[in-house]
KEVEXVEX-864573 format. One line per 10 residues: number of its first residue (from 1); their letters; for each residue x, y, z of C-alpha. Coordinates in nm, 2 decimals. Layout:
<sites>
NUM> A> X:Y:Z; ...;
</sites>
This chain:
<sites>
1> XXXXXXXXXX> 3.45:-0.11:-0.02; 3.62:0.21:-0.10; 3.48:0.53:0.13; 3.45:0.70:-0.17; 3.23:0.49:-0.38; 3.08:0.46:-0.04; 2.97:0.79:-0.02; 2.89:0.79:-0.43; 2.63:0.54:-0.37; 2.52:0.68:-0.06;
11> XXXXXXXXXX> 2.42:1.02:-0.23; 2.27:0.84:-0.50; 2.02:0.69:-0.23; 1.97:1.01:-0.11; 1.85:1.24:-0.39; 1.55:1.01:-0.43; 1.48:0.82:-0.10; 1.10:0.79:-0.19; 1.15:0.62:-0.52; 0.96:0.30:-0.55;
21> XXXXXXXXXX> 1.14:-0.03:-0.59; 1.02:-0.22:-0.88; 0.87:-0.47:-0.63; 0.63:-0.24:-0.49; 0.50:-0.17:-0.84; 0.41:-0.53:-0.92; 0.29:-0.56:-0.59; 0.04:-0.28:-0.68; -0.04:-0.47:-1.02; -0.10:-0.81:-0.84;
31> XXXXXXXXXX> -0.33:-0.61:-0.60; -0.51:-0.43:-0.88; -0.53:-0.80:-1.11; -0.69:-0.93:-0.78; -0.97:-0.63:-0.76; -1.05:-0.70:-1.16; -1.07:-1.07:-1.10; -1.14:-1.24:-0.76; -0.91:-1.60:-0.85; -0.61:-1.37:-0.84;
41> XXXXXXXXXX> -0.72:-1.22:-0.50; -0.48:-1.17:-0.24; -0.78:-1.07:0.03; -1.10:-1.16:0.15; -1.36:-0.92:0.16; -1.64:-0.98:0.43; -1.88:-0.62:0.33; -1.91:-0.42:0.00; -1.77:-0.12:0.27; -1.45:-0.30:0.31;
51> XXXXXXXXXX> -1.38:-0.37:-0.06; -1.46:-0.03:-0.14; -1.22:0.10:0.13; -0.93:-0.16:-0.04; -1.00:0.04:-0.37; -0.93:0.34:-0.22; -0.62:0.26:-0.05; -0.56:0.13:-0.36; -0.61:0.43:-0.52; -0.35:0.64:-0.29;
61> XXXXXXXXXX> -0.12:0.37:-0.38; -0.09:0.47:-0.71; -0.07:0.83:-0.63; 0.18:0.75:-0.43; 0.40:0.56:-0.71; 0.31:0.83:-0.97; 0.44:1.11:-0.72; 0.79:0.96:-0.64; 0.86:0.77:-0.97; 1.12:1.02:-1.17;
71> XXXXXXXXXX> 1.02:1.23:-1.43; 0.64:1.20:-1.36; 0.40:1.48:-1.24; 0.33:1.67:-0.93; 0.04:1.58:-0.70; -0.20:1.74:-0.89; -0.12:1.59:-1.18; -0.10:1.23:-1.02; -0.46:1.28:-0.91; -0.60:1.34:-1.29;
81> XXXXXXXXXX> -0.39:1.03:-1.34; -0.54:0.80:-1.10; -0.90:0.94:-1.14; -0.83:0.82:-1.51; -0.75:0.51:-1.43; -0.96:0.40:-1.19; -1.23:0.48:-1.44; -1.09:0.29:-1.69; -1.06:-0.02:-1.52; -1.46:-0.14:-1.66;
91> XXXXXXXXXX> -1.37:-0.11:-1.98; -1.01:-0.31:-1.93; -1.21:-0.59:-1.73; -1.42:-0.60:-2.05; -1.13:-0.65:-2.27; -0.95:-0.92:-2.04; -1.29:-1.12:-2.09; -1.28:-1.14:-2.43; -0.91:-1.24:-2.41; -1.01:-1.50:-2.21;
101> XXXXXXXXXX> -1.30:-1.60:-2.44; -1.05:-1.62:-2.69; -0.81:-1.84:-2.53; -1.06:-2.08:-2.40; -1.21:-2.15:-2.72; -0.84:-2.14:-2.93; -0.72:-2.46:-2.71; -0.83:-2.73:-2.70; -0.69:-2.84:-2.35; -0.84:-2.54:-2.17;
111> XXXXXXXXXX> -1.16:-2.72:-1.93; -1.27:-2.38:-1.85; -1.25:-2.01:-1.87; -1.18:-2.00:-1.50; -0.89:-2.24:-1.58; -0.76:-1.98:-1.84; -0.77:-1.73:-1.55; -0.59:-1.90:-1.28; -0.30:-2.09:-1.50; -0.30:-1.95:-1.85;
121> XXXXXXXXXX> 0.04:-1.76:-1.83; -0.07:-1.54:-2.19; -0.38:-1.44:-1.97; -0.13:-1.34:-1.74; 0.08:-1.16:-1.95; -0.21:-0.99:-2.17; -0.32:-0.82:-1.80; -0.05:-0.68:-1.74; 0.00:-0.50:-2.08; -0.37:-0.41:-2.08;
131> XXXXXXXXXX> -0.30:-0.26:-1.73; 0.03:-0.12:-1.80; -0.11:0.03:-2.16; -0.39:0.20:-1.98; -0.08:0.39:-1.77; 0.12:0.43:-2.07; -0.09:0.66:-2.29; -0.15:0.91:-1.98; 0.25:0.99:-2.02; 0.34:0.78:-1.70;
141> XXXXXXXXXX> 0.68:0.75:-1.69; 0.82:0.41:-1.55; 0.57:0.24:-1.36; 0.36:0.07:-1.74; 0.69:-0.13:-1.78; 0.78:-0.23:-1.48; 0.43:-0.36:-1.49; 0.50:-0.58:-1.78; 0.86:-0.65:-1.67; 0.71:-0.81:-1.35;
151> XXXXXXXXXX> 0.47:-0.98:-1.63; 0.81:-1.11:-1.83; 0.99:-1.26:-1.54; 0.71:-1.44:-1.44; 0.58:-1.61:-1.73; 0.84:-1.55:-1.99; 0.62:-1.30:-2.24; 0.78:-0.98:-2.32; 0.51:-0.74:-2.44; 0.60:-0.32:-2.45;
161> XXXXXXXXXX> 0.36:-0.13:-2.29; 0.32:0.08:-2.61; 0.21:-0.18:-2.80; -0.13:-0.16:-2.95; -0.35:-0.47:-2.91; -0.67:-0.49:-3.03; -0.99:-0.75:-2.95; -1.02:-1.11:-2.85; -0.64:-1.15:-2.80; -0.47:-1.48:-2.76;
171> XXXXXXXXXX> -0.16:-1.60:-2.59; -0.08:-2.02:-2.61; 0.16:-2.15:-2.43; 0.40:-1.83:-2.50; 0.70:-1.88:-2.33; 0.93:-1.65:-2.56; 0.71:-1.42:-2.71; 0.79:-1.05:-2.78; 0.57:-0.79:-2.88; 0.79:-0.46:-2.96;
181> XXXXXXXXXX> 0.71:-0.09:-2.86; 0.56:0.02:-3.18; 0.35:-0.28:-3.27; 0.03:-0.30:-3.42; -0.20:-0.58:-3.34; -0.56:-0.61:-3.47; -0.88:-0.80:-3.34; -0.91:-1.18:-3.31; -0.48:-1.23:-3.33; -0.36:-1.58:-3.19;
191> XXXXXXXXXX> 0.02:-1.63:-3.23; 0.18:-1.92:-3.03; 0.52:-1.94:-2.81; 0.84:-1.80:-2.94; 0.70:-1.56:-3.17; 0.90:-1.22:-3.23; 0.75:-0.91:-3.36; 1.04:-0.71:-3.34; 1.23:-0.43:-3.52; 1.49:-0.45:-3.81;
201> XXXXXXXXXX> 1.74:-0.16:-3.69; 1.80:-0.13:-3.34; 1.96:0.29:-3.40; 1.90:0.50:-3.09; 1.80:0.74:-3.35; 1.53:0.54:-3.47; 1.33:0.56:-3.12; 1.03:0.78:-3.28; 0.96:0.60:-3.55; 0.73:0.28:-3.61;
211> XXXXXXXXXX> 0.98:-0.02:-3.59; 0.74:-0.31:-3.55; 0.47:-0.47:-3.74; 0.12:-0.44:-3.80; -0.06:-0.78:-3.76; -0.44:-0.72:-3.91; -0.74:-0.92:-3.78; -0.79:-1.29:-3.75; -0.43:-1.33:-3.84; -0.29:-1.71:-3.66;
221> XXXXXXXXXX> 0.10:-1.70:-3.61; 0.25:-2.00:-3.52; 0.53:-2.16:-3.32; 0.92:-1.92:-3.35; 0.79:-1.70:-3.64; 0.98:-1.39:-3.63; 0.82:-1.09:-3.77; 1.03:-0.75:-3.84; 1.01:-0.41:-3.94; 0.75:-0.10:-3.89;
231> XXXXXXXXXX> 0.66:-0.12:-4.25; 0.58:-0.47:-4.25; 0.22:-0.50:-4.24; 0.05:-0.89:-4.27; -0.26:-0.86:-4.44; -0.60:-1.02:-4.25; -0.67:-1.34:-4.24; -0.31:-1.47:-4.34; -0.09:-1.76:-4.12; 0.24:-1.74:-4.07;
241> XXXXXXXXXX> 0.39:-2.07:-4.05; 0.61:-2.19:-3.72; 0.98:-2.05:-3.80; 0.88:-1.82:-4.03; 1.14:-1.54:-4.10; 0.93:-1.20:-4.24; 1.06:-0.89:-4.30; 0.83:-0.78:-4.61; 0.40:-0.72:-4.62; 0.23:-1.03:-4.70;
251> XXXXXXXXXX> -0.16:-0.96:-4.86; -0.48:-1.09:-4.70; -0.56:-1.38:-4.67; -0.19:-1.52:-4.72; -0.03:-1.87:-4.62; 0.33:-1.85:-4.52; 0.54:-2.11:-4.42; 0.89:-2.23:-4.38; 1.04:-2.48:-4.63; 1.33:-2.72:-4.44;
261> XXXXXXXXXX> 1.57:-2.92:-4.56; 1.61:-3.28:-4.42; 1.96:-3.39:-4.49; 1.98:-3.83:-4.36; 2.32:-3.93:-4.36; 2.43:-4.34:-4.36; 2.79:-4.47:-4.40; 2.95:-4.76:-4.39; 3.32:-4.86:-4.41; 3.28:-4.86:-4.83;
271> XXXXXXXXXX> 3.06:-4.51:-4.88; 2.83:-4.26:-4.76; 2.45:-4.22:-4.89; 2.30:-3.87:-4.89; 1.93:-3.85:-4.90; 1.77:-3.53:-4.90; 1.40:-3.46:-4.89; 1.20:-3.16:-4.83; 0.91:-3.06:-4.68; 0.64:-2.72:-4.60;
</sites>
């Protein structure tokens, strides 16, 4: 390597030699998923005096990446952070529950709620946004989506820690799924693998505005629907069909699907027989 871009790299390891690596985030996340919920624990706890000690180191973990992460606060202002946080963790255990409850009784093939916990990767994915969200509206800068990056590379669901997700949420299968930055989800949403609620422009200068849609309660969205637009609002109580293509507001109650066109081709050495049928 060239002694110049040597020493280029070397002083860009130098400016910041406390930064966090993006590893030591989701290992604070996996640690933090395995307080809330004891199947994803990484420790075993023999007296309430220990665990509460592993909460507190916990604690000066996160002050810690708060502190050296770039463009966050000073000391000071990581310990309002933390203290935030740590008090908001009852109310995000709440809210994993009910995602849970929703996802055990949406399929079918889930044996128990426990099951949902240990393998479901949309249970997976949903705690890390829920997680990452409660970071994200402090102003943390960083740390929320590498929380749900770590989330994405493990289980293939791609939810912006900006989103807004409401109530009794529900992931199935999901490999594929993206929720954008600006979304709006209600309460009591299932939507299936594959599904993109994305933007329509993709302009830098378009960063402050709403890009994605608003999906209203008890809304079911199936199989590679794709869902654009901040002003694109689907009313409650609608499906959306499995390859759905939306970029306009559908009213309550609504039924949307996607119209193909078979096309069966047979030939033989004298002509060729087109048969087309369609189908909803």
């Amino acid at each position: 390597m060239n002694k110049s871009f040597i020493d280029q790299l070397y002083k860009s390891q130098s400016e910041n030699p406390d930064c966090p690596s993006p590893e030591d985030v989701s290992e604070f996340f996996v640690a933090i998923l395995g307080v809330l919920f004891a199947d994803h624990s990484r420790q075993k706890f023999q007296s309430l005096n220990e665990f509460e000690n592993y909460i507190e180191s916990l604690r000066n973990t996160l002050t810690q990446l708060v502190v050296h992460t770039p463009h966050n606060r000073s000391e000071k202002g990581a310990s309002h952070i933390v203290n935030q946080f740590f008090e908001g963790l009852q109310d995000i255990h709440a809210r994993l529950l009910e995602d849970v409850s929703a996802m055990f009784s949406g399929d079918p093939a889930a044996k128990s709620q426990l099951e949902v916990i240990r393998t479901y990767p949309g249970f997976y994915a949903i705690a890390a946004y829920r997680i990452a969200h409660a970071l994200h509206v402090m102003n943390v800068h960083g740390i929320p989506r590498e929380i749900t990056e770590h989330a994405h590379n493990k289980t293939g669901i791609d939810i912006h820690p900006g989103a807004k997700i409401g109530h009794y949420f529900c992931i199935d299968h999901g490999t594929g799924v993206v929720i954008g930055e600006t979304c709006v989800i209600g309460n009591h949403v299932k939507i299936y693998q594959g599904v993109t609620l994305g933007a329509l422009s993709i302009n830098k200068e378009d960063a402050d505005i709403k890009r994605h849609p608003t999906i209203k309660d008890n809304v079911v969205v199936y199989a590679g629907a794709t869902i654009l637009g901040g002003d694109t609002v689907v009313g409650h109580d609608s499906v959306i069909g499995g390859n759905v293509w939306l970029t306009r507001s559908v009213p309550p109650y609504s039924k949307i699907y996607y119209q193909a066109t078979e096309v069966h081709e047979v030939s033989d050495d004298k002509n060729l027989a087109i048969n087309k049928t369609e189908s909803k």
